[in-house]
N, C-alpha and C positions, 0 to 999 in steps of 0.2 A: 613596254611592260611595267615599268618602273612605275612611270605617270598614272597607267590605268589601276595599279594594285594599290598607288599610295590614296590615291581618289576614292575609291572602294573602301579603303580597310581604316581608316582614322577615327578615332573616337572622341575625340575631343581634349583629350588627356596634351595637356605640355604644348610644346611647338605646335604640334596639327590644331589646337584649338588656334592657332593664328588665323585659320584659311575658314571657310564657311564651307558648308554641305551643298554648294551647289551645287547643281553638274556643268555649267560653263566654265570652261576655261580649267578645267580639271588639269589638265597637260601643264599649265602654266604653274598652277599651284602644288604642281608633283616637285616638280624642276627646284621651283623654292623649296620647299621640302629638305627635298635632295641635299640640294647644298646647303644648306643651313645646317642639316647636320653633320654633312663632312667638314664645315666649318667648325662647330662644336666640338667633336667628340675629335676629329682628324682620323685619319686610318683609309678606309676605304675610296679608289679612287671612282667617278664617274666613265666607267669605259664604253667598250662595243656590245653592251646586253647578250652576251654569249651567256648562252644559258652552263648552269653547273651540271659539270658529271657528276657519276654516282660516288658515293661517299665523298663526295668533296664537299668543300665552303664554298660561299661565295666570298670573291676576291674584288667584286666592287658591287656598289649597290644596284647598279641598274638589274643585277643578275636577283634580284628582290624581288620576289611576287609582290609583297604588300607589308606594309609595315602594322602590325597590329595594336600595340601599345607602344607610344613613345614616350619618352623622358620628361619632365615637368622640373619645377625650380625646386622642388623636393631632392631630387634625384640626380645626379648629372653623369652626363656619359652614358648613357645604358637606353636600348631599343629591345623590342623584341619584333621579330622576322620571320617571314613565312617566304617558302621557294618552292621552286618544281625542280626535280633535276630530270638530265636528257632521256629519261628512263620512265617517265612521268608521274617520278613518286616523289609527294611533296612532304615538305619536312620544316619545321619548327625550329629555330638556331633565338639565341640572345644575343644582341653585339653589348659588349662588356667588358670595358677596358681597353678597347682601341682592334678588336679581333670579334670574329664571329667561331661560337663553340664548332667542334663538328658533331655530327648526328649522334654517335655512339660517346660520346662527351658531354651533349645535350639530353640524354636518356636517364643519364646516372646524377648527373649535377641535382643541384639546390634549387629549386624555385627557376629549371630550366627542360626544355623539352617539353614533355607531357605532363610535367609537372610545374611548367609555368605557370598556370592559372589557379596555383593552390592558394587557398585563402590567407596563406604568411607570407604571403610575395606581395611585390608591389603591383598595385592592382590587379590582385588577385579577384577571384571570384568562392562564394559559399559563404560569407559574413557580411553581417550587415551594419554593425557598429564599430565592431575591433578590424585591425587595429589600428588608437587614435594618437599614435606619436609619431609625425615625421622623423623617414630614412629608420624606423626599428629594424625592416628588416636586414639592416647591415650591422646590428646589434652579433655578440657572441651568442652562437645558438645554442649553448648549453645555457648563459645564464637567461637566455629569452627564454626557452624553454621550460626551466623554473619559475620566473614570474607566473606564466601563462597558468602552469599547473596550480599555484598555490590560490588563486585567481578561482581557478573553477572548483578548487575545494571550497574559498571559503562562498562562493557564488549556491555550493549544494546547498549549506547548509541557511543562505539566503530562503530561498526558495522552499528549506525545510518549514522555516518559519512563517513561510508565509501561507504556506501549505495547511499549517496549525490553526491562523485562523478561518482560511478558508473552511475547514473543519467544522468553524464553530459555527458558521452561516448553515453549513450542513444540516448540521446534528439540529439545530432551532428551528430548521423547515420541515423535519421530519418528524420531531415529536409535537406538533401543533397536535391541538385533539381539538374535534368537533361535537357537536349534541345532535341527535338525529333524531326524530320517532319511527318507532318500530310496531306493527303489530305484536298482539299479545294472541297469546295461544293457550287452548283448553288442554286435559288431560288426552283427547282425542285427537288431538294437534289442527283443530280446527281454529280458526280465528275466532278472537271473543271480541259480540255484542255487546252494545246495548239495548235498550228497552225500543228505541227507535229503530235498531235495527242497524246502526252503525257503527264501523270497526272500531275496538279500543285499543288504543296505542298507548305505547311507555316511551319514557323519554330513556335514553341511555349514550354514553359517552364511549366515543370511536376516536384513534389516531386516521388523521387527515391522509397519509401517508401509509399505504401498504407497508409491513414491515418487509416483507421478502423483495421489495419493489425499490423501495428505496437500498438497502442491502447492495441489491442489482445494478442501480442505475446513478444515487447519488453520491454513495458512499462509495461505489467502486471509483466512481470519478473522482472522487477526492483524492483515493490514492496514487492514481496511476494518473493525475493533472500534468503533472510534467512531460511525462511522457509523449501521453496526447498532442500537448502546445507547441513539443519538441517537433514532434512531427509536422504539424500541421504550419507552423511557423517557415521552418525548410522549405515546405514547399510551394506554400504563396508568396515567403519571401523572394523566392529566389526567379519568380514571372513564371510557376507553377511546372516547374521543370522539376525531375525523381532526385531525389539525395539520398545519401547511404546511409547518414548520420541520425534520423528521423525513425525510419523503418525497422534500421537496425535498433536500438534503444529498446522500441518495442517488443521485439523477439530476445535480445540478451537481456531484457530487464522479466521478461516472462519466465525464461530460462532460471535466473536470480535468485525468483520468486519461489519457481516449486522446485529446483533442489538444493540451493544452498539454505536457505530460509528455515525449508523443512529439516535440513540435519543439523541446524542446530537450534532449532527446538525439540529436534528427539533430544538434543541429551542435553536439554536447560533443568530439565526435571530432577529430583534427589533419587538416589538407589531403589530400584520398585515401584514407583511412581508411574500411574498410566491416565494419561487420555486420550479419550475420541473423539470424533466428530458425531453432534447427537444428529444433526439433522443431515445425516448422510444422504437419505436420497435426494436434497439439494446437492449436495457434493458431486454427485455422481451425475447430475442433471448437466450441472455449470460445468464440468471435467471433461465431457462427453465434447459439449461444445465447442469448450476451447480446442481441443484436437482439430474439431472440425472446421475451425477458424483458422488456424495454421495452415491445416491441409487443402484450405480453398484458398489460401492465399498463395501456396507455392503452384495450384492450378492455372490461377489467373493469370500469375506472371510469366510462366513457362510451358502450359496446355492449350490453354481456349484461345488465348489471341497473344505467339511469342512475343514477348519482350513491350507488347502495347498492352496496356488497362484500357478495356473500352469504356462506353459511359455503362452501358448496361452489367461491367461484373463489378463495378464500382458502387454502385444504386445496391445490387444485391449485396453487396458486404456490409454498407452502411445500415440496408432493412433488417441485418442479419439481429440487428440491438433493438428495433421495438417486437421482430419477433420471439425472440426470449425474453423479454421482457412481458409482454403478453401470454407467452405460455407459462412466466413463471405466477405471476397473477391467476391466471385459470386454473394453475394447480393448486394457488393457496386459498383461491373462494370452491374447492372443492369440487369441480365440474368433472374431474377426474375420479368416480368415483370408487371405480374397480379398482385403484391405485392412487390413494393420494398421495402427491407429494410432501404436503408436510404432515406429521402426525399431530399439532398442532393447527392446523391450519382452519381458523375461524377471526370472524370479523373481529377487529381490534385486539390482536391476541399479541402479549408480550410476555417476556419468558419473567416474570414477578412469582417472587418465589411465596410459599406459602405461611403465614405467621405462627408463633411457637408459643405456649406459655410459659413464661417465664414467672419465676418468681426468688426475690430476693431485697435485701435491704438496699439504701442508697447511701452508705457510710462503709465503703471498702467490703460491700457485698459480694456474696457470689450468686451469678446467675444461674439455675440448670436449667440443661435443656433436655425435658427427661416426656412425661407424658403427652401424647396429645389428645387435642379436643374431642368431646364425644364421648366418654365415659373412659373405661378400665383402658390401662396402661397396655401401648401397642408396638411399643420399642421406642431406644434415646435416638433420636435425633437432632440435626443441628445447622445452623446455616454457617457455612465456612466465615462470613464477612460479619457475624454477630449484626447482620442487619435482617431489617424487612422483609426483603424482594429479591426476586434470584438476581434482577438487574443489576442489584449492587454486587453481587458476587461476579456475574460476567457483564460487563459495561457493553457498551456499540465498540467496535471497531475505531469510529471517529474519536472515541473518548480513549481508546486506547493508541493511539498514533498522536494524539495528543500529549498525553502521556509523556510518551517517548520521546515527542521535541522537548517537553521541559525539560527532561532529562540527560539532553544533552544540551541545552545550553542552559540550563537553570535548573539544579537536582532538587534545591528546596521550593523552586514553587512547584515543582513536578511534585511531592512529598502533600503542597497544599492541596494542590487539585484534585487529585486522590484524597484527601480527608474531605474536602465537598462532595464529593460523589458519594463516599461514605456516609454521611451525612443526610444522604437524600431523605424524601419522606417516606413513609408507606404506600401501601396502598391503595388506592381511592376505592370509595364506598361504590359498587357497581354490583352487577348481578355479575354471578361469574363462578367456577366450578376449577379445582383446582385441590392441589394432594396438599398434606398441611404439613409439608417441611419438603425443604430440597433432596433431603440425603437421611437415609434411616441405618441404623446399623444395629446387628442380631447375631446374636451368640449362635453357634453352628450347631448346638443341643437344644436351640429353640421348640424345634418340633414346627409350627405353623407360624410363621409372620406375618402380624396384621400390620397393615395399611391405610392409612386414615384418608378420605376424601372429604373434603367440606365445600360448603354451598357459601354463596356470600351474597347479601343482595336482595332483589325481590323474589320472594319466594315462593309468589301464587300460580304458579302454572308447573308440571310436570317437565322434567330433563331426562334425558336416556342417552348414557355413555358405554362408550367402550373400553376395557383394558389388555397387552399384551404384555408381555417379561421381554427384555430383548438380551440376549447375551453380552457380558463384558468377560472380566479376566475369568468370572464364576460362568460355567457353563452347566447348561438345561443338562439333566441326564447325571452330569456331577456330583455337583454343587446345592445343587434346586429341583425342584419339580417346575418344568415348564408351567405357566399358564395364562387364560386368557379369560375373558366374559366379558359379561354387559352388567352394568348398574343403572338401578332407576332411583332416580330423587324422586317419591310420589309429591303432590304439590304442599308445602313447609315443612319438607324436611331438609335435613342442615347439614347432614351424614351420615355418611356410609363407611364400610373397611371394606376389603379385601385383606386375601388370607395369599400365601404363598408357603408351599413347603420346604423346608432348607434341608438337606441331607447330610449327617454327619458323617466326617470320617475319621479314623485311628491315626491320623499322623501330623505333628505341626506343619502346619503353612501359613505364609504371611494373607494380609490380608486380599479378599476376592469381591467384587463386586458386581450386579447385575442393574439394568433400568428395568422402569415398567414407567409405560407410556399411553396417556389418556387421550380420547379423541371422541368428540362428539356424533352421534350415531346420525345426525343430521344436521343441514345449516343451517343456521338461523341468527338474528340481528339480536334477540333479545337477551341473550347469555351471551359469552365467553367464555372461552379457557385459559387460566392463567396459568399457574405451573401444571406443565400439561405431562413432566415425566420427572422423576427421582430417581437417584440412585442409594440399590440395599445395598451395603455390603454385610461380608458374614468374618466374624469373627474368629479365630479360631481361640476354643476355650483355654487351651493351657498358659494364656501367657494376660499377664494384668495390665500388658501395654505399655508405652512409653509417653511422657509428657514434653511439650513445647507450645513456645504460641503459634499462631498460627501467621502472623509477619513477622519480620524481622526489623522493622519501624515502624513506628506510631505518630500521627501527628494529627492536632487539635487545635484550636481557635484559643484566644485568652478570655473570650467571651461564652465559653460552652462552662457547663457546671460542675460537667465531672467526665472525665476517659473511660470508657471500656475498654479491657484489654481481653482478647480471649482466647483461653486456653486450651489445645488437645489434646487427646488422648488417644494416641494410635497404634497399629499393632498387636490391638487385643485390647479388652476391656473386662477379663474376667476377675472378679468377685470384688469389694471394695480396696482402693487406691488411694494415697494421699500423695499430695506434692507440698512444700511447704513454698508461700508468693511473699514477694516482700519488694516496697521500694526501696532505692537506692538516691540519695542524695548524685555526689560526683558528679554533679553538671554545672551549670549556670541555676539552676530553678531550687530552689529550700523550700524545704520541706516545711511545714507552719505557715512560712508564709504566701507560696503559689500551690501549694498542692494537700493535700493531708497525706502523711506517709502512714502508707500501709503493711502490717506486717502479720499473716495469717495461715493457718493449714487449709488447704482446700480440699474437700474428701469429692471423690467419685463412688458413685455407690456403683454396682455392678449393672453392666453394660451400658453405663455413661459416657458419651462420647464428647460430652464438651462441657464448659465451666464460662461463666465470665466474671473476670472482676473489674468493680468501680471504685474507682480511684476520685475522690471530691477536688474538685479544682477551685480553689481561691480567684475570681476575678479581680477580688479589690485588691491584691498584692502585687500588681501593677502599678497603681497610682504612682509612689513613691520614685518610679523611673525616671531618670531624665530623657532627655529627646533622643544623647547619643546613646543609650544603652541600647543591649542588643536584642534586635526585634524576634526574635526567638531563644528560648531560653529548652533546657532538656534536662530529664534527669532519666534516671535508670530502672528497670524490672527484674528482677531474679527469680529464676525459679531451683528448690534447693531442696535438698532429705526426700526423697522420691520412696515410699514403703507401696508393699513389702519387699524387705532388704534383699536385694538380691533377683526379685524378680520384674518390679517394676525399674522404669531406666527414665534417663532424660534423653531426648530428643536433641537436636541441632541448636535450633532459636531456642535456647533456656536461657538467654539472657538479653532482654533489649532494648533499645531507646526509646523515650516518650518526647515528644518534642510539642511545644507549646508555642504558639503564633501569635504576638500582639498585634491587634488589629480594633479598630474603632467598629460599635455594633454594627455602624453604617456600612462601613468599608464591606463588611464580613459576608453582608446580606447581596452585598453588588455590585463589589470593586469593578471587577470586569466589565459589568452591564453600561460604564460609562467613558466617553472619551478621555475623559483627564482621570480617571480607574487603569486605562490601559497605557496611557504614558507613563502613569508614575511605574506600572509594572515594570515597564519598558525600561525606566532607566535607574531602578534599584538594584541594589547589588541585595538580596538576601542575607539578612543576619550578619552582614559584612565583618563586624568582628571575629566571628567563627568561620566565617567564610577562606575552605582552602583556595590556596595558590590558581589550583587546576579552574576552581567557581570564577575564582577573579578574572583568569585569565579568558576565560570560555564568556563571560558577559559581556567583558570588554571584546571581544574579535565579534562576535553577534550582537552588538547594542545599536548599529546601524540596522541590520535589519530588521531588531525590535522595533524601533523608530517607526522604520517602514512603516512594518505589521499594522503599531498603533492607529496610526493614519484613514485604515480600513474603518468606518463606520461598525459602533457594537452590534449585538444581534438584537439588541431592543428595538431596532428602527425596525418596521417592517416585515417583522418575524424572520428576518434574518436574510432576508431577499436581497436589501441591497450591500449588506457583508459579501453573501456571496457573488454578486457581480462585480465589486470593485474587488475583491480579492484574486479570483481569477482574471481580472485583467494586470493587476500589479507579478503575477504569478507566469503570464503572459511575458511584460515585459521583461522579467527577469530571466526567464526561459529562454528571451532572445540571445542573453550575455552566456547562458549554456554553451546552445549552438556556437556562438561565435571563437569560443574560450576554446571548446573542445575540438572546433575544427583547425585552428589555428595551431593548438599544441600539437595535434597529429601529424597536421602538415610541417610544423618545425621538428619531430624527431622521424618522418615519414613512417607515423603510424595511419597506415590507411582508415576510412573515418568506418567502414563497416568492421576492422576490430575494435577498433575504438569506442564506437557505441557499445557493442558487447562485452565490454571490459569495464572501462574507466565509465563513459555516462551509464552504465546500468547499471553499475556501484553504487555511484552518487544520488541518484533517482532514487534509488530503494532504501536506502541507508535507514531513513525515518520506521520506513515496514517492518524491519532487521528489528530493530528494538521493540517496535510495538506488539510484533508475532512472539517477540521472547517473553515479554515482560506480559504477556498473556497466555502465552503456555506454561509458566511460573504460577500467573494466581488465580485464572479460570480454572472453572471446575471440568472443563472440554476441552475439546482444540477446535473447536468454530471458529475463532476470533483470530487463533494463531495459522492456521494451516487450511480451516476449511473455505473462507474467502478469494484463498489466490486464486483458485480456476475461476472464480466468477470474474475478478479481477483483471486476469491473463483474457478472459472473451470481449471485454469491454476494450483492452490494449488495440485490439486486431480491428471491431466493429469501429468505435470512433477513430483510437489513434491514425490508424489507415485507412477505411472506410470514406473518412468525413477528409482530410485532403485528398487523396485521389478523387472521390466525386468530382470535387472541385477543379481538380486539374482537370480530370475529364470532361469535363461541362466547358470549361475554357477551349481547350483546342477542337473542341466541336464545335463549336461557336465560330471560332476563326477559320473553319474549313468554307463558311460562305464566302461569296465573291468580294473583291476587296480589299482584301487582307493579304495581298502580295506580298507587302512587305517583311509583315509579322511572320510568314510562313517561309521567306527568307532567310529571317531570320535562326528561325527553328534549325532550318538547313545545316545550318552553319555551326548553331549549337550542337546539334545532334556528331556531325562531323569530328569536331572538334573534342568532344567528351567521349567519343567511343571512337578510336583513334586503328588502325587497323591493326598496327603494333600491340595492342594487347586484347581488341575485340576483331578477330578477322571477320570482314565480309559483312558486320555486323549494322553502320552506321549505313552503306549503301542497300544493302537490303529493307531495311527500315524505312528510309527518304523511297525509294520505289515500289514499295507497296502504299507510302502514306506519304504522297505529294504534297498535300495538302496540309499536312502538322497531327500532331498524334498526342498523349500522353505514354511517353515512352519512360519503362521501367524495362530497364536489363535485367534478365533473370540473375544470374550471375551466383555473387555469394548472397543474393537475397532469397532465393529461390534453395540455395545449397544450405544456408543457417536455417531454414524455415522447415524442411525435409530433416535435417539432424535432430531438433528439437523436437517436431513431433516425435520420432522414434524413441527418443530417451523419455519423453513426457510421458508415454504408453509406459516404459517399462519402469516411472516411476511410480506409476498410479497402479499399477501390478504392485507393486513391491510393497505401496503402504496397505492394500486391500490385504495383501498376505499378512501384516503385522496385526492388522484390527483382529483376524479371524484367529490369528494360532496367539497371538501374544493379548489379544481385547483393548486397545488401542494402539493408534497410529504414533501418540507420542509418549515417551519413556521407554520403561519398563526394567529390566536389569542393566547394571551401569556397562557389564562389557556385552550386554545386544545394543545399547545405545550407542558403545563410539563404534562399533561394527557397522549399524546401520547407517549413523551419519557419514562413517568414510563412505560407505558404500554411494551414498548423494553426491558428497562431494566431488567422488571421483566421477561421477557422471557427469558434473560441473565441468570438471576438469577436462575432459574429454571432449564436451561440447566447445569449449574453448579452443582447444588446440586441434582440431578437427576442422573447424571453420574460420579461425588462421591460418592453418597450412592452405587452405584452399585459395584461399585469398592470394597468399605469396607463393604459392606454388600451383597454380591449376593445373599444369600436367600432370601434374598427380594424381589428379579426378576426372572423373566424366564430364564431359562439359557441357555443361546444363545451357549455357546461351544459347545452345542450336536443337535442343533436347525436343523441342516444340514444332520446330521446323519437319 
């Protein structure tokens, strides 16, 4: 017995690499074996191969079925050993110290029993890189246990960075724009001739990239990279066998997503404060989905074929992402016409907001933003960002997860970034149709609200749109008179209004707001929609409002000419208002000579809802610098004497920072766009002088991975193509140090790796999203950006994360089911065996090997099958619960500060619940139904 188990079962590991894998003379090289290592270690004698009773040890080795890992020069004294006892239940022992454990010794032990094969043991299995220090694992397992952890924090925040640029490959492939010709069309909407008889075309400028498509497909990949590679890594690394640590990530990091995420971005908001998601019936598209994506994945692994993923439900998960991906495309070119999905939805359509007249001096002016275009005064409006374009007021996604990593490992270039973006241009000269400001606001005695719509572009052929009101916090019947129609541009006209009735009532209330949203009555190449919906709100008359700026930081280049800073006015806007604006020296920057100090009354005339002031910036009061001064310099805004006394107030941000960036013109124009642009980013400390403790210390622990980062080719190469191939492969490799880290830590505190994932790695994974979702439910004007992405997000986790490995595995052991393949299917055998042990899967590992002789892609339904069924249920009742806040409260995020920590606990605790719901399962299944045989 001894001979034929030591001949079978050697791996090459220590002493058994002495002997070769022949099969001659097996008996011979058992015997050496044998005694070689009762020479070694001493303890066990060679006796009469009497097999062991039940619960006993074996008392000399012959009574060894096979020796499965032996000892190497790393290690000394230590086997691990597999027996049969007279009962013919076989059992797993360690010799360890000169003794072999016994069973029930062997179960509870460290890195023994069924727990021998944990990736912190010695030759262990489930990592592939860690761990790389001879004899660790005889290290104290509380302080291993610490390295391990501090290790894969700062590994997230590795992989957060690097995540940042993969971002910026992103975001460069998807705003390419192309030139196309397009037919021109008569007032009869027939194509226009010429004299010959053939069609006349215009040229017009299109993004290369579907906006809702890329949204879906690249941008969602951006976020949820980790995740995916998590996955996907597991399980080709491991000879394409199921892991816990992979699958689960994706379900706890989905979980994460929609209700930690979301509760707290309900309450990131100030007192009263509300948004929504405008483009909800994407929300509700991508929401639907994801359920559906859960729900097929706890079928596959415990309905259609138990505990096996065949090739065919694998194929269908992975098709599941070009077909929403497809449908979401046919929804946004309109094909859906009974029901479009986007109200927006036309070729090259981006949410660019619409431009304001301004008018004012450039010597500490004030801007209003009071009439718009097209004759008599139609109400103030105003763009929250004192820019161009709605874009700058709500950025992509990618620009805001961007963001966010600055933010934690770099707060002042996070501060830059955001003034570039701010910065952006206008927008380009196209033909196109669109409302002429983002946000209108109207006295509640208005009586009828006009509407401005403007034409931009070429403007010889006829346009015919639609409009509808949609409800917000102001509701139809209330607030407003519902309403809807049609407008016709006849061909060079430039503008039109619409009219909306507001209804007053006898009693204060804060402010209420409704949209109205445009959409083209047919499709066509030759227009666009640019701001295709605004939001009114309705004032109520008795109160003159309160002033504040609208950030709470400022920050600008040393090479710009002058700051705008801009101011609001909320809460009411009745009859004229003054605030008095003044700089403030108190910084680094003087006044004379970086800046011109400003000190003035700013008047709002009635129903004025915004102000800008300009501030003249000195370039040349740089010169005089030396090299070490500090590369940013700040001074301060005030705002102060608010009339009339008593009834107007100051706001929160009535007082705040202007920060000024020295920067060479060059730099300014394309720091980033070049390799040695991004190392120097890479290895400056920001304004180092002013730079807190927290800055220092957070560049220094991330300057490794900035390094990294830098290394990634700019997005100049290529349009940003091969940024994003080498960054997802660096994001790849890094991902592997994830897995290894996290399986490792679990297995040294036996934290099993499917809580683990839904804890600790679905933490780390999202961490970047956590900020990016706050710090855009803070300055977007919606919750698109914050909250309405995750279900699209959460569908993409389920389609690639698992989708695209399982195919894979399933493609593999269907492969290996032809003739052949003996070995490899031995192999399986063994594995299979060995990983579903009867002690905690009964019945489960022989049932399996006798339906699939041949090799399978086996996933235990288990707690994967049990986290995937919990999450659906809670996911249901958290998309219930925000549909409820849209309807009765007019958006999903804010609103009153004690409905906001109401609702956020309420998330939370569904968090929480999902957590400890699918831990207990874990460590207690008799607790639960048991889903392993649920299929059967």
């Amino acid at each position: 017995r001894a001979g034929r188990g030591m001949g079978t079962g050697m791996t090459g590991a220590g002493w058994a690499g002495l002997v070769t894998r022949a099969g001659r003379g097996a008996g011979v090289r058992a015997a050496f074996g044998v005694a070689l290592l009762c020479c070694w270690v001493g303890g066990l004698p060679i006796a009469d191969g009497q097999m062991v009773g039940p619960n006993e040890r074996p008392t000399s080795l012959a009574q060894v079925d096979r020796i499965i890992n032996s000892t190497n020069s790393k290690v000394k004294g230590w086997a691990q050993l597999e027996w049969v006892d007279t009962d013919g239940v076989r059992h797993l022992g360690h010799w360890v110290d000169g003794k072999v454990l016994k069973p029930e010794e062997m179960e509870t032990g460290y890195c023994t029993g069924s727990k021998a094969f944990g990736s912190c043991c010695f030759n262990g299995e489930g990592s592939f890189i860690f761990p790389m220090i001879a004899g660790e694992h005889r290290w104290n397992r509380g302080f291993r246990a610490f390295v391990y952890l501090m290790g894969l924090f700062w590994v997230f925040l590795g992989v957060s960075v690097l995540c940042d640029a993969f971002m910026n490959g992103i975001e460069a492939i998807t705003s390419q724009m192309q030139k196309k010709k397009v037919p021109m069309y008569d007032r009869a909407g027939h194509k226009k001739v010429d004299a010959s008889g053939a069609t006349i075309y215009t040229e017009v400028e299109t993004e290369v990239w579907n906006a809702s498509v890329a949204n879906l497909t690249l941008m969602a990949l951006g976020s949820s990279t980790p995740e995916i590679l998590l996955s996907v890594i597991e399980t080709c690394g491991s000879g394409f066998y199921a892991g816990n640590l992979g699958p689960g990530t994706v379900v706890g990091s989905a979980a994460f997503n929609l209700l930690l995420i979301t509760a707290l971005c309900i309450q990131a908001l100030p007192d009263g404060e509300l948004r929504k998601i405008e483009k909800y019936n994407v929300f509700a598209l991508t929401a639907v989905h994801s359920v559906i994506a859960y729900a097929w994945l706890c079928v596959i692994v415990q309905f259609s074929s138990t505990n096996i993923v065949e090739l065919w439900e694998a194929a269908v998960t992975l098709a599941f992402m070009p077909y929403l991906t497809l449908f979401v495309w046919a929804a946004d070119r309109n094909w859906f016409k009974s029901h479009q999905i986007y109200p927006e939805a036309e070729e090259g359509y981006d949410e660019e907001g619409g431009e304001v007249d301004r008018a004012g001096n450039t010597n500490g002016g004030v801007e209003k933003v009071g009439s718009t275009e097209g004759g008599g005064e139609t109400g103030r409006s105003f763009d929250r960002a004192a820019a161009a374009t709605q874009r700058q007021v709500n950025p992509s996604r990618a620009q805001r997860r961007r963001e966010a990593m600055r933010f934690i490992s770099a707060p002042q270039s996070a501060a830059t970034f955001a003034t570039r973006r701010t910065s952006a241009s206008g927008l380009e000269d196209s033909a196109e149709i669109s409302f002429v400001s983002a946000k209108f606001q109207f006295m509640e005695n208005v009586g009828d609200a006009t509407i401005g719509i403007k034409r931009t572009g070429p403007v010889n052929f006829p346009v015919n749109i639609s409009w509808q009101t949609v409800d917000g916090s102001a509701k139809a019947g209330e607030d407003y008179e519902e309403g809807s129609g049609k407008v016709e541009f006849e061909e060079g006209c430039t503008y039109k209004e619409i009219s909306v009735r507001i209804l007053e009532d006898e009693e204060w209330n804060e402010d209420k707001d409704f949209t109205i949203n445009i959409k083209m009555e047919s499709t066509t190449d030759v227009i666009r929609l640019g701001l295709s919906k605004t939001t009114v709100t309705i004032i109520d008359i008795d109160h003159p409002g309160e002033f504040c700026f609208n950030e709470s930081t400022f920050m600008f280049m040393s090479s710009d000419s002058k700051a705008i800073l801009a101011i609001e006015r909320r809460l009411g806007s009745a009859g004229v208002a003054t605030v008095k604006f003044k700089t403030i020296d108190g910084g680094t920057a003087e006044a004379g000579k970086h800046y011109e100090a400003v000190s003035q009354t700013v008047t709002f005339q009635p129903d004025q809802a915004a102000a800008f002031i300009t501030i003249p910036l000195k370039p040349d009061g740089w010169d005089d610098l030396s090299e070490d001064a500090a590369t940013t310099i700040r001074f301060f805004a005030e705002l102060d004497e608010p009339t009339p006394v008593g009834g107007a107030t100051l706001g929160k941000n009535n007082k705040v920072e202007v920060l000024v960036r020295k920067v060479d013109a060059e730099e300014d124009e394309d720091e980033e766009e070049s390799w040695g642009g991004q190392f120097r980013l890479a290895l400056t400390v920001e304004n180092p002088k002013e730079a807190t403790a927290g800055e220092h210390v957070m560049h220094y622990v991330t300057v490794t991975w900035k390094i990294l980062a830098a290394v990634i080719p700019p997005t100049s190469y290529y349009n940003g193509k091969v940024t994003f191939v080498v960054a997802l492969g660096l994001i790849g490799l890094v991902t592997t140090f994830i897995n290894d880290l996290a399986s490792i830590f679990g297995c040294i505190v036996d934290l099993e790796d499917s809580v683990n994932a839904i804890t600790l790695v679905a933490l780390g994974t999202s961490l970047p999203d956590t900020f990016a979702s706050m710090m855009a439910a803070r300055s977007d004007t919606n919750a698109d950006n914050s909250i309405g992405n995750v279900t699209g997000s959460n569908s993409v986790n389920v389609f690639l994360g698992i989708g695209l490995p399982w195919f894979m595995a399933a493609a593999y052991w269907e492969a290996l089911k032809a003739p052949g393949n003996e070995e490899a299917n031995s192999a399986w055998r063994s594995r299979i065996e060995r990983s579903y042990p009867d002690s905690n899967y009964p019945g489960v590992a022989s049932k399996i090997i006798t339906e699939n002789p041949t090799g399978a892609f086996v996933v235990v339904g288990g707690s994967l099958a049990f986290n995937t069924l919990i999450f659906s249920i809670l996911a249901i009742v958290c998309l219930v619960f925000l549909y409820i806040r849209r309807v009765t409260l007019g958006g999903e995020l804010g609103g009153p500060k004690g409905i906001q920590i109401a609702s956020s606990v309420f998330l939370i605790m569904l968090w929480v619940i999902y957590i400890l719901i699918s831990s207990l399962q874990v460590y207690h299944p008799e607790w639960f139904p048991d889903l392993s045989t649920a299929g059967s």
